[in-house]
C-alpha positions as CSV (number, residue, x, y, z in Angstrom):
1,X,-16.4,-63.1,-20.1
2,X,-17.8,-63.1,-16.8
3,X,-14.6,-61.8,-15.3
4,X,-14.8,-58.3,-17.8
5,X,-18.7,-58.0,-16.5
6,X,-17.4,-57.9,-13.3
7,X,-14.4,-55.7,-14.1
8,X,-16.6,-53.3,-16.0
9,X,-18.8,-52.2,-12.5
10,X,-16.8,-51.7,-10.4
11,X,-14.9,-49.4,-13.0
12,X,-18.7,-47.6,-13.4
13,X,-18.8,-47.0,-9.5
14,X,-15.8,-45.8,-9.2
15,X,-15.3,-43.3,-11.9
16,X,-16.7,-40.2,-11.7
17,X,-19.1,-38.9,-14.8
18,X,-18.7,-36.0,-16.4
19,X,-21.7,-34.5,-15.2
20,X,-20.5,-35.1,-11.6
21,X,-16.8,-33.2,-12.6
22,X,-18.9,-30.4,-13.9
23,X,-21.0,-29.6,-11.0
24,X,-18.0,-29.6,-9.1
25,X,-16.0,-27.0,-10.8
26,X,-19.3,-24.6,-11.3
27,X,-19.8,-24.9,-7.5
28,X,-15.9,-24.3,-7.1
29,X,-16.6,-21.0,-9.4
30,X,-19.1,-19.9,-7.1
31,X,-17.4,-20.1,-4.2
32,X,-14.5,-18.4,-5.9
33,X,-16.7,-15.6,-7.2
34,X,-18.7,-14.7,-3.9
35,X,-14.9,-14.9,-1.7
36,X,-13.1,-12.6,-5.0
37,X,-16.0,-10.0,-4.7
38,X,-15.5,-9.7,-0.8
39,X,-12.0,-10.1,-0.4
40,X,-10.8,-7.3,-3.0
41,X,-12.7,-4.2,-1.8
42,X,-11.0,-5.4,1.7
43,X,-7.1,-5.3,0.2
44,X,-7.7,-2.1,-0.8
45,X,-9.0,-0.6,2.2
46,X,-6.1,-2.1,3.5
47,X,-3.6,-0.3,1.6
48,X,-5.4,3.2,1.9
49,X,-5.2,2.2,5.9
50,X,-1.7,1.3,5.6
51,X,-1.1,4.8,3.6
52,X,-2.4,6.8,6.1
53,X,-0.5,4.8,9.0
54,X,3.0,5.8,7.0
55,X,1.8,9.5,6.1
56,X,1.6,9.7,10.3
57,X,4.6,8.3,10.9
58,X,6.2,10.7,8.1
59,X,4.3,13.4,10.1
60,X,6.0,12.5,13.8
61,X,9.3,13.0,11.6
62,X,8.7,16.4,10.0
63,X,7.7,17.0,13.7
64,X,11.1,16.0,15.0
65,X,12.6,18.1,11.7
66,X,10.8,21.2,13.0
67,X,11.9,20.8,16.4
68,X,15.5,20.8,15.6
69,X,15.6,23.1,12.6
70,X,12.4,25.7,13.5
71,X,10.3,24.9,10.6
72,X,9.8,22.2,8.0
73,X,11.4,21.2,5.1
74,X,10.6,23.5,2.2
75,X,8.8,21.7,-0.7
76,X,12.2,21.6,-2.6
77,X,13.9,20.0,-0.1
78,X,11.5,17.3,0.3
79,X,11.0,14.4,2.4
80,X,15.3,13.9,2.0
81,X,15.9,16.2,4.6
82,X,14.3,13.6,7.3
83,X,17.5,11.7,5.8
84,X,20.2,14.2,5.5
85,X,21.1,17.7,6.1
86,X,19.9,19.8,3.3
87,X,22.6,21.7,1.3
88,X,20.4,24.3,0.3
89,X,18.3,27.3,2.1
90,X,16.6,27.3,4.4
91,X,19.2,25.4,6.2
92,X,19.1,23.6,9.4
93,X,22.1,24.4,12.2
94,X,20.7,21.7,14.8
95,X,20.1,18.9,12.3
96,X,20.3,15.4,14.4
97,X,23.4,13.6,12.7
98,X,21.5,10.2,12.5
99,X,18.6,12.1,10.5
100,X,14.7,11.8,11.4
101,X,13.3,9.0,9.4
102,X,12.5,6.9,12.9
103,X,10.1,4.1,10.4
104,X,13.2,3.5,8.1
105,X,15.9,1.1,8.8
106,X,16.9,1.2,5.2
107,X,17.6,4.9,5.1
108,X,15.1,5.2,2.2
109,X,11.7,7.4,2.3
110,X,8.8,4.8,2.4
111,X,6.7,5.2,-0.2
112,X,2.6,4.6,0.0
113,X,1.2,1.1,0.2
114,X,0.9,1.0,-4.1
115,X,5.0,1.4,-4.3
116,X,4.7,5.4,-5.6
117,X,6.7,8.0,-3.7
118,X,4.6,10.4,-1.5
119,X,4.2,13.8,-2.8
120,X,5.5,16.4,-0.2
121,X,4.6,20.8,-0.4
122,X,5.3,23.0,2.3
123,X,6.3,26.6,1.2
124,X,6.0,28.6,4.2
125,X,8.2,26.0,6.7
126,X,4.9,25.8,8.9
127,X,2.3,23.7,6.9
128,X,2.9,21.5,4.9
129,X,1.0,18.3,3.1
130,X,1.8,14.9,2.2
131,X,0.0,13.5,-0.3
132,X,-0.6,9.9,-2.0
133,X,-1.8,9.5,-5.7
134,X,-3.6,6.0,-5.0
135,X,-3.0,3.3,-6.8
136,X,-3.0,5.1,-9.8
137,X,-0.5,7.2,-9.2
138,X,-2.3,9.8,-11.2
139,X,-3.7,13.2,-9.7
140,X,-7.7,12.6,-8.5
141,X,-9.5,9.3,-8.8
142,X,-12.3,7.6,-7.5
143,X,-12.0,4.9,-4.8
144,X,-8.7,3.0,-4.3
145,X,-7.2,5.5,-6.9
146,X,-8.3,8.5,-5.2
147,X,-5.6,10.6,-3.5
148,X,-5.0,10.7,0.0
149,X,-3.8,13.6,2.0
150,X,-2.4,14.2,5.1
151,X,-5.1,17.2,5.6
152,X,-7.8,14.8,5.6
C-alpha cells in the first residue's frame, strides 16, 4: 500500500493538469493571432511589390521591341511579340531572332505575383499600358485586389 502512495505523487508532479494544457494553448492562440494579423498585410504588399518589379522588367522589353521594330506591340499582338515575331500588322522587319523577353528563361510571359496574366493595350504603337487585376483578377478592387498599372 505504501508503495501505490508513493507511486501516486510522483505521477501528480509530473503530469500536467488540465488547467495548465489550457493556458498553454490560449497563450499559443495569442501569439498566433497578434504574428497572423501582422504578417498577412506584409505578403501582400509583397506581391503588389513583386508585380510592379515584373511590370518594369516587361517595360525594359517593350523598350528593346520598340527599338528594333519603331513602335510597340499593338494591343492585339500582345505581350507574345516579346517572344516571337508577330504574323500580323504592324509587322516588325528588325525583330531580334532570340525575342525580347530578357526575365524569362522559360520562354513564357510572367504573369503578376497572384498567377493571372498581365493585361497589355497599346493602339497607337507609342503608349501603351500594362496592367494587373490584383489578386482578384477582377477589374477594380480595394487593397491587395486593386489593379495595378504600369501608369502609376
Amino acid at each position: 500500500m505504501a508503495m501505490s502512495l508513493f507511486f501516486k505523487k510522483i505521477n501528480r508532479k509530473e503530469a500536467f493538469t488540465l488547467m495548465e494544457i489550457l493556458l498553454v494553448l490560449v497563450l499559443l492562440g495569442v501569439v498566433v493571432t497578434f504574428t497572423a494579423r501582422n504578417l498577412f498585410p506584409t505578403l501582400g504588399k509583397g506581391k503588389i511589390g513583386a508585380t510592379k518589379l515584373t511590370m518594369q522588367a516587361l517595360s525594359g522589353d517593350l523598350d528593346s521591341y520598340r527599338i528594333d521594330c519603331g513602335r510597340y506591340p499593338s494591343t492585339a499582338q500582345g505581350l507574345q511579340a516579346l517572344l516571337e515575331a508577330p504574323t500580323a500588322a504592324p509587322l516588325c522587319k528588325n525583330y531580334y531572332s532570340d525575342g525580347y523577353l530578357a526575365s524569362s528563361k522559360k520562354k513564357t510571359i510572367p504573369s503578376d505575383a497572384w498567377g493571372w496574366p498581365f493585361k497589355y493595350e497599346c493602339d497607337d504603337g507609342y503608349n501603351y499600358k500594362i496592367i494587373s487585376l490584383g489578386r482578384d483578377g477582377e477589374p477594380g478592387g480595394d487593397g491587395e485586389n486593386s489593379d495595378i498599372s504600369s501608369e502609376d
